[in-house]
C-alpha positions in Angstrom: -49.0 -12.8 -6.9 -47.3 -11.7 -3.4 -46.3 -8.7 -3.1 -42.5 -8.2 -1.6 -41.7 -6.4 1.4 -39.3 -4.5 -1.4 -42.5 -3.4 -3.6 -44.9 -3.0 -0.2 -42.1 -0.2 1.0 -42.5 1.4 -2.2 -45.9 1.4 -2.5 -46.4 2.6 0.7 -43.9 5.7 0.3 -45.1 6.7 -3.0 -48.9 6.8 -1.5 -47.3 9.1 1.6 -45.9 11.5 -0.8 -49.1 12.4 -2.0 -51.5 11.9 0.8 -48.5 13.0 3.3 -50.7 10.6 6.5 -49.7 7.4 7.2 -50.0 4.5 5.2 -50.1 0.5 5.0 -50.2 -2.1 2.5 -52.3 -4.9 3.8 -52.3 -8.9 2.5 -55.4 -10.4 1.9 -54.7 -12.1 4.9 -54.6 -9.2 7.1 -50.8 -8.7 7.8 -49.4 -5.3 7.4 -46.7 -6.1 4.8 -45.4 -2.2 4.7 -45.9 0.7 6.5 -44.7 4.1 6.6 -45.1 3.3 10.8 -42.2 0.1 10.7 -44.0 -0.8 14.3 -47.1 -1.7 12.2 -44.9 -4.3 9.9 -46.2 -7.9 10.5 -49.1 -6.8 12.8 -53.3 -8.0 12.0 -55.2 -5.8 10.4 -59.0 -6.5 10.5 -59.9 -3.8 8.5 -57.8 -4.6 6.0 -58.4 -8.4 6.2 -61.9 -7.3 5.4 -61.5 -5.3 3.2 -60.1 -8.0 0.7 -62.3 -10.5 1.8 -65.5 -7.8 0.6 -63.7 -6.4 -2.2 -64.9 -3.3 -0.7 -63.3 0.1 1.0 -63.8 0.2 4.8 -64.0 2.9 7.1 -63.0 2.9 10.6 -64.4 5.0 12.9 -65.2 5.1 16.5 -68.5 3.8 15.8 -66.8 1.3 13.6 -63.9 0.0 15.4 -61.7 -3.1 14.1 -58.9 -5.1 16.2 -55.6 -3.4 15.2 -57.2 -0.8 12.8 -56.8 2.8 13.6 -59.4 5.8 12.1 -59.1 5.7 8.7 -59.9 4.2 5.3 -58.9 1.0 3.5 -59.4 0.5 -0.3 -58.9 -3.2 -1.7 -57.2 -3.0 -4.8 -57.6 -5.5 -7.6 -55.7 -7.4 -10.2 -56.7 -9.9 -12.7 -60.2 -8.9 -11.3 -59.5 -9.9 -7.9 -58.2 -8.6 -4.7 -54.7 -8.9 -3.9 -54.2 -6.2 -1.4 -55.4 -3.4 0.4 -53.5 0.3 1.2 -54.9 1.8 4.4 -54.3 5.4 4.9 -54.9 7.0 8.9 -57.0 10.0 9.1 -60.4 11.2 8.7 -62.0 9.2 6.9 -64.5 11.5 5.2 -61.2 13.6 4.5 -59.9 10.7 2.9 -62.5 10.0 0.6 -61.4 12.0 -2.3 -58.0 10.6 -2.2 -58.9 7.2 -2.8 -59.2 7.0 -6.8 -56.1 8.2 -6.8 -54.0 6.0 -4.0 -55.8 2.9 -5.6 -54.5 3.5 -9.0 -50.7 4.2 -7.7 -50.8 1.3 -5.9 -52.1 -0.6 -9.0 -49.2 0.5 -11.4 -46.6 -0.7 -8.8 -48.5 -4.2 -8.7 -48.9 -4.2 -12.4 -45.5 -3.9 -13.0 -44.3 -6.6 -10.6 -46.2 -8.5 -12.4 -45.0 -7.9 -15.4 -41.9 -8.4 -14.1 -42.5 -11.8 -13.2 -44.0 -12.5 -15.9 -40.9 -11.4 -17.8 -38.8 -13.5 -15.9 -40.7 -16.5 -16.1 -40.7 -16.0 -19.4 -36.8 -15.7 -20.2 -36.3 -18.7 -17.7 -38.2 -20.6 -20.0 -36.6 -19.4 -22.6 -33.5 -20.1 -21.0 -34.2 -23.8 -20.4 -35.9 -24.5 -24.0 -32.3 -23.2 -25.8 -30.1 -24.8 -23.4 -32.0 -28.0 -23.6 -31.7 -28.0 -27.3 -28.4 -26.4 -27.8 -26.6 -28.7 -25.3 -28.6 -31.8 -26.2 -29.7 -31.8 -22.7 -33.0 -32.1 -21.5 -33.3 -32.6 -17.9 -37.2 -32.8 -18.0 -38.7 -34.1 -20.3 -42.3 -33.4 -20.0 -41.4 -29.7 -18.9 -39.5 -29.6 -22.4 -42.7 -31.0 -24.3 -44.7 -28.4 -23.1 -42.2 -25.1 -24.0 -42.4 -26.7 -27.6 -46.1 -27.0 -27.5 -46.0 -23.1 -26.3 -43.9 -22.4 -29.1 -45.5 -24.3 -31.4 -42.7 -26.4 -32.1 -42.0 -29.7 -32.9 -38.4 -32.1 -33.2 -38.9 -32.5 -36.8 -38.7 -28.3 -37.7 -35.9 -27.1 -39.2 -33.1 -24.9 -37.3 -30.2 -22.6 -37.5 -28.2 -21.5 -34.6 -26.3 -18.5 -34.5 -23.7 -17.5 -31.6 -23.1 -14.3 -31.3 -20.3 -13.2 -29.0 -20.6 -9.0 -27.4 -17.5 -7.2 -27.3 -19.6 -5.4 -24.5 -23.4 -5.5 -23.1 -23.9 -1.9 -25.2 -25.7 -4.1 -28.1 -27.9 -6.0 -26.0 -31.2 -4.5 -26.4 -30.5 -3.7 -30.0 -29.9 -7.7 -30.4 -33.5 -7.9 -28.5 -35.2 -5.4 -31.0 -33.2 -6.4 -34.3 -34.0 -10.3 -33.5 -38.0 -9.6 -33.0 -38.0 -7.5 -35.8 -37.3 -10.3 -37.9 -40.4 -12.4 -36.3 -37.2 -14.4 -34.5 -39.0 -16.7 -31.5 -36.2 -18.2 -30.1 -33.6 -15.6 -29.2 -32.0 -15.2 -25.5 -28.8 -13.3 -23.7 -26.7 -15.3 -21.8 -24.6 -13.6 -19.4 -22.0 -12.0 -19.6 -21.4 -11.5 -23.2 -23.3 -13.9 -25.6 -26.3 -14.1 -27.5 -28.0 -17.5 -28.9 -30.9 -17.0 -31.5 -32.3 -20.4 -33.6 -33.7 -19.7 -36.6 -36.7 -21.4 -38.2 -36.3 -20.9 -42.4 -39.1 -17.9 -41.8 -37.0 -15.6 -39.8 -33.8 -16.9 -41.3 -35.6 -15.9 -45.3 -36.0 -12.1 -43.5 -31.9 -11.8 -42.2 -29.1 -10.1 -44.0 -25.7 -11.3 -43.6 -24.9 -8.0 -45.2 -27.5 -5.5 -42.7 -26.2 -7.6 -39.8 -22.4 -7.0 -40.4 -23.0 -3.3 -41.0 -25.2 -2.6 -38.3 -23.0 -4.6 -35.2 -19.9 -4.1 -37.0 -16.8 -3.4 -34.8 -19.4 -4.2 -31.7 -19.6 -8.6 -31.9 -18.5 -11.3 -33.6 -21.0 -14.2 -35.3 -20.9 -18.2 -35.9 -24.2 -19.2 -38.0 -24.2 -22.8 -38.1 -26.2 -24.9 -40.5 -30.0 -25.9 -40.6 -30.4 -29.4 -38.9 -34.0 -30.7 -37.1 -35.0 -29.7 -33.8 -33.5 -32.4 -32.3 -30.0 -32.2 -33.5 -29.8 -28.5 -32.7 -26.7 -29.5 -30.9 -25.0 -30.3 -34.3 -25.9 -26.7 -35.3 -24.5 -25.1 -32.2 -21.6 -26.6 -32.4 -21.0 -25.9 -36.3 -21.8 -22.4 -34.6 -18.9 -22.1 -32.6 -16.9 -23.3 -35.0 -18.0 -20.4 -37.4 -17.3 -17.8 -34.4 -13.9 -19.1 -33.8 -13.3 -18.2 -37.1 -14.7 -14.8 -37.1 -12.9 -13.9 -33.9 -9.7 -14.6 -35.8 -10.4 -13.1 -38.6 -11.9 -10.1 -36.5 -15.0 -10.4 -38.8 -18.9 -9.6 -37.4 -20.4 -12.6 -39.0 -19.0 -16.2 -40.5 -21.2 -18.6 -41.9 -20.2 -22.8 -41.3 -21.9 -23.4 -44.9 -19.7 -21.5 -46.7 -16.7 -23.9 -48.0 -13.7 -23.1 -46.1 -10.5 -25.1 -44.8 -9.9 -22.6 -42.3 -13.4 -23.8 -40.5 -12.3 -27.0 -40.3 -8.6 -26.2 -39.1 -10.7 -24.3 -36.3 -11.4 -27.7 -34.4 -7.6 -28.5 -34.4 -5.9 -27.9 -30.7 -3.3 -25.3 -31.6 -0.6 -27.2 -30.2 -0.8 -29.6 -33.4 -1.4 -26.5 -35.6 1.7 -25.6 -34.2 3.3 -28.5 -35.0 2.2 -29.6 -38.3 3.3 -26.5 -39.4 6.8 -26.0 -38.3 7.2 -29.1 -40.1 7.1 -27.5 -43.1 7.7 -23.8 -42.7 10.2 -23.6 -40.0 13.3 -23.8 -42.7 11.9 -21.0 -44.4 12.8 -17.1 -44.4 9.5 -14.8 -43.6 10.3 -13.4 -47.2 10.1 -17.0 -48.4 6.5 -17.8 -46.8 5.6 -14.4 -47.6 6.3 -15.2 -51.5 4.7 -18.8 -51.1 1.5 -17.1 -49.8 1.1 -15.3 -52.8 1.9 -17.7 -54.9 -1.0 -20.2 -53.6 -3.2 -16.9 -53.8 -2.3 -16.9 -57.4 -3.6 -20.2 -58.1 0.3 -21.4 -58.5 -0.2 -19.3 -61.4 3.9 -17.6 -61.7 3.1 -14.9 -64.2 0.2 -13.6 -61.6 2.3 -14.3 -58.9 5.8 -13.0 -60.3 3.5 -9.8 -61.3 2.0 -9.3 -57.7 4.9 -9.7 -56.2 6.7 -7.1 -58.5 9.5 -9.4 -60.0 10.7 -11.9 -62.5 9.3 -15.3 -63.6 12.8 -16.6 -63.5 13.3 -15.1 -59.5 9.8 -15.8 -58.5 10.8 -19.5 -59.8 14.6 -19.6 -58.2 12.5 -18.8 -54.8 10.3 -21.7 -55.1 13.1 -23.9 -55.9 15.1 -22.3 -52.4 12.2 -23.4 -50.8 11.9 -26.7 -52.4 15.1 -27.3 -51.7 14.5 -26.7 -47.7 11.5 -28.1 -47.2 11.7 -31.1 -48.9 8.4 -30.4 -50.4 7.5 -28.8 -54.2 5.5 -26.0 -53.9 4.7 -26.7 -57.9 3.3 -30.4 -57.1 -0.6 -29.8 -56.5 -0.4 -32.3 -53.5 2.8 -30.6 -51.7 1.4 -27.2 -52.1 -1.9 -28.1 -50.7 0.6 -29.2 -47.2 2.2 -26.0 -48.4 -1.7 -23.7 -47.8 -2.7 -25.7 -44.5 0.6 -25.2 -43.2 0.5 -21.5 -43.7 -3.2 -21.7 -42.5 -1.9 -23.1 -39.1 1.2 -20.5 -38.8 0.2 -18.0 -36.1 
């Protein structure tokens, strides 16, 4: 791991707050990468250089000079069981002695958590690739690709689920993160700015609540699950997915799933220009009252006593309004076929 010129600075200043002398951090190579003395910055440092070559503190003294190395005391520190850098502080060093524990450990909980870091990020842009590459049928290299699903444990024949989820804001974020691993989810990543892809295996997916999940991100996201297909169709999935979210967005609801029957899912992949179109074809004759009483009469199953009675009138009126719109529309709202155009067309009518 190297250490950035970012990190070194901090390191360095943290270490100065404490010891209050002045203080380097030191490659293994010998280079002063940070310095509370910016002159120092880029310059050999023997002491240090041999320092991580020894694995072992060295004092320098005036019986124990070292080319660019002023009277003090240099401590490697160690990661991973090796030495990847040493702090230096100037002084005394006998006075410095004690101090040394204590700088060593500092500068070892900055490095640690670079590395972590790193590690995290390497991580998520492996994640990153794996998701795309599946979700966009897209694999750019191959054997790189082999080898997340061997670290994964996966294989093109398993069995997946993706779900799109889309943030009203970035506020749910790490309660996706958390929510998602509490369920023993694998495959799960943000993509900036607002949306969240997780694939399910059937393990994770047996553990999720349609139900919990609408309650707990209510008002916060919309969902699209699409359905299970193998690894290598995942594509198929994520675009059932979308589908699902459309749906959801315009039916401001937290979750939709693409497996539960619905024309409306399929009227989602229609451009809304022909939407438009198809239905003005039927409805554009008609008085909002009129689509208004047609709506609840396909609610009603074309049922007029259940309709008539949810819309507070007569049979006889409820049936002079259907024959008004028969009459305009050219179509019979009491045919099975013709009131089918009649449900699509209201489905479409924005």
């Amino acid at each position: 791991m190297e250490v950035s010129k970012t990190l070194a600075a901090q390191i360095v200043h943290a270490v100065y707050e404490v010891v209050k002398t002045d203080t380097n951090l030191i490659s293994p190579s010998g280079h002063i990468v940070g310095s509370t003395d910016p002159d120092r910055i880029g310059s050999f440092h023997a002491a240090g250089a041999y320092a991580a070559k020894t694995g072992a503190p060295v004092f320098v003294d005036e019986a124990h000079p070292f080319e660019g190395a002023k009277p003090g005391i240099n401590y490697p520190i160690f990661l991973n069981h090796a030495p990847i850098a040493v702090i230096g502080l100037t002084g005394d060093p006998e006075a410095l002695k004690p101090l040394g524990f204590l700088i060593t450990k500092i500068t070892e909980v900055f490095l640690k958590e670079q590395q972590l870091n790193e590690e995290l990020a390497s991580e998520s842009r492996a994640l990153h690739y794996l998701i795309t590459s599946l979700i966009y049928d897209r694999i750019q290299d191959p054997d790189q690709f082999q080898l997340l699903l061997d670290q994964y444990g996966l294989c093109r024949e398993d069995s997946l689920a993706v779900l799109v989820i889309r943030m009203e804001d970035s506020c749910p974020e790490q309660a996706l993160r958390f929510y998602f691993q509490s369920l023993g989810v694998r495959l799960s990543h943000y993509f900036y700015p607002n949306e969240w892809i997780v694939l399910f295996d059937e393990s994770s997916f047996a553990s999720f609540s349609e139900r919990d999940f609408s309650q707990k991100f209510r008002g916060q996201l919309h969902a699209g699950l699409g359905n299970f297909t193998s690894l290598s169709h995942a594509s198929r999935s994520y675009q059932n997915a979308l589908a699902a979210l459309r749906h959801a967005l315009n039916q401001d609801l937290a979750f939709c799933d693409i497996s539960t029957p619905s024309a409306e899912y399929l009227l989602e992949a229609i451009p809304g220009d022909m939407k438009t179109l198809f239905a003005s074809q039927l409805l554009d004759g008609l008085t909002e009252k009129e689509c208004s009483i047609l709506r609840t009469y396909l609610s009603c199953n074309m049922s007029l006593k259940n309709a008539a009675d949810a819309l507070f009138i007569h049979k006889n009126t409820l049936q002079y309004h259907l024959d008004r719109i028969a009459e305009k529309s050219g179509k019979n709202p009491r045919n099975f076929q013709d009131a089918f155009l009649f449900q699509l067309a209201l489905f479409c009518h924005i």
